[in-house]
C-alpha positions as CSV (number, residue, x, y, z in Angstrom):
1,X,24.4,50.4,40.4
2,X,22.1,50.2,37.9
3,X,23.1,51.4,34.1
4,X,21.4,50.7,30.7
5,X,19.6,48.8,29.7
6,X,21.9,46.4,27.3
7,X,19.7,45.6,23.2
8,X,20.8,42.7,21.4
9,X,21.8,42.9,18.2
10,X,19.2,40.2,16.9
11,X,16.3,42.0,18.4
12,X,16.8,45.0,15.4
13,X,17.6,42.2,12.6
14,X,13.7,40.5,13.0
15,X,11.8,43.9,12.2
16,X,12.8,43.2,8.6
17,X,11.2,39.9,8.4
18,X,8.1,38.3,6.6
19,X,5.5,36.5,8.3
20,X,4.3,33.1,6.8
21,X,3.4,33.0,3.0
22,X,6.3,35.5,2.2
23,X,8.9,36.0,-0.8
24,X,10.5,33.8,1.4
25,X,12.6,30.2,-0.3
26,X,10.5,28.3,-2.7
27,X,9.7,24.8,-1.8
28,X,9.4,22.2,-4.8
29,X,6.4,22.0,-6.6
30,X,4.9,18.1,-6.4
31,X,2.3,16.7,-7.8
32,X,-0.5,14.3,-6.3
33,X,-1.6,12.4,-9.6
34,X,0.7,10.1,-11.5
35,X,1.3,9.5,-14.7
36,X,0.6,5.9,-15.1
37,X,2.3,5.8,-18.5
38,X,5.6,7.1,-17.3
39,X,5.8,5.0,-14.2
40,X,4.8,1.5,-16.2
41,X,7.9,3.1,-18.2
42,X,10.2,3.4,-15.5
43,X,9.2,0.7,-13.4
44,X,9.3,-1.6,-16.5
45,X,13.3,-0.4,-17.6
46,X,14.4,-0.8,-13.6
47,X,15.9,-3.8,-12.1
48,X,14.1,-3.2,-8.8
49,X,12.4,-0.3,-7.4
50,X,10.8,1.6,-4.0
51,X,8.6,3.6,-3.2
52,X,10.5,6.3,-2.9
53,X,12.5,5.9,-6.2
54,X,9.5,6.0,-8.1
55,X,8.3,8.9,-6.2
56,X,11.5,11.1,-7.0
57,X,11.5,9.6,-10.6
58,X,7.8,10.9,-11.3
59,X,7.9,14.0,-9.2
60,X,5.2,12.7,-7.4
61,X,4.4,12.5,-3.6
62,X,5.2,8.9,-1.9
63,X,2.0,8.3,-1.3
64,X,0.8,8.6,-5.0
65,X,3.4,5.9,-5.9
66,X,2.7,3.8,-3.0
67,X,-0.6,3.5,-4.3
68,X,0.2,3.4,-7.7
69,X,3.0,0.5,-7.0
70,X,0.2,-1.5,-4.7
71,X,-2.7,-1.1,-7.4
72,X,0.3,-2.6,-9.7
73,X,1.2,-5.4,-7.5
74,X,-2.7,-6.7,-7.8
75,X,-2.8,-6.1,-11.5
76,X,0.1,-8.6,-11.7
77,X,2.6,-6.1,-13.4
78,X,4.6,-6.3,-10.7
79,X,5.7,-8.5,-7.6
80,X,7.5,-7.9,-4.4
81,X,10.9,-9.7,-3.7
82,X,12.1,-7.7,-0.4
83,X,11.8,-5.2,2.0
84,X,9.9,-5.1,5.2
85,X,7.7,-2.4,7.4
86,X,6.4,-0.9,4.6
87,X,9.6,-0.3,2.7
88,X,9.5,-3.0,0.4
89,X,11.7,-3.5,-3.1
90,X,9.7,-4.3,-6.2
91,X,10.8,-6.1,-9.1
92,X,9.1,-5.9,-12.9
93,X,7.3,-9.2,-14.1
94,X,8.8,-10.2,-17.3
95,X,6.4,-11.3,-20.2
């Protein structure tokens, strides 16, 4: 009793398709430097701030702001006032 062979449907639909580096979706173009001007802005007008609001805010990647945020903490711009594992909260130094 043996008939045809059955094709999927999703077997045809694949034959049309791009391998990597394709017209595919765009992803989001982000930065690695930081603009040390525009973060002292935006740090300086927030309440409190993370890592990763800064990142978002700049358009930069976390790691740009985390350094940017810890080379701020030692030049006494900044301080810490929460947080823990990594994900701390900073908070502006008023003059």
């Amino acid at each position: 009793m043996a008939g045809t062979k059955k094709i999927s449907p999703y077997k045809d639909s694949k034959k049309g398709k791009k391998g990597k580096g394709g017209s595919g979706s765009k992803k989001a173009e982000i930065t690695v430097t930081i603009n040390e001007q525009e973060a002292t802005k935006i740090v300086q007008h927030s309440k409190v701030i993370t890592v990763h609001e800064l990142a978002r805010q700049t358009g930069v990647k976390v790691s740009a702001a985390n350094v940017f945020l810890k080379e701020s903490l030692k030049k006494g711009i900044i301080k810490r006032v929460g947080g823990f594992s990594g994900h701390y909260i900073y908070q502006p130094i008023s003059s």
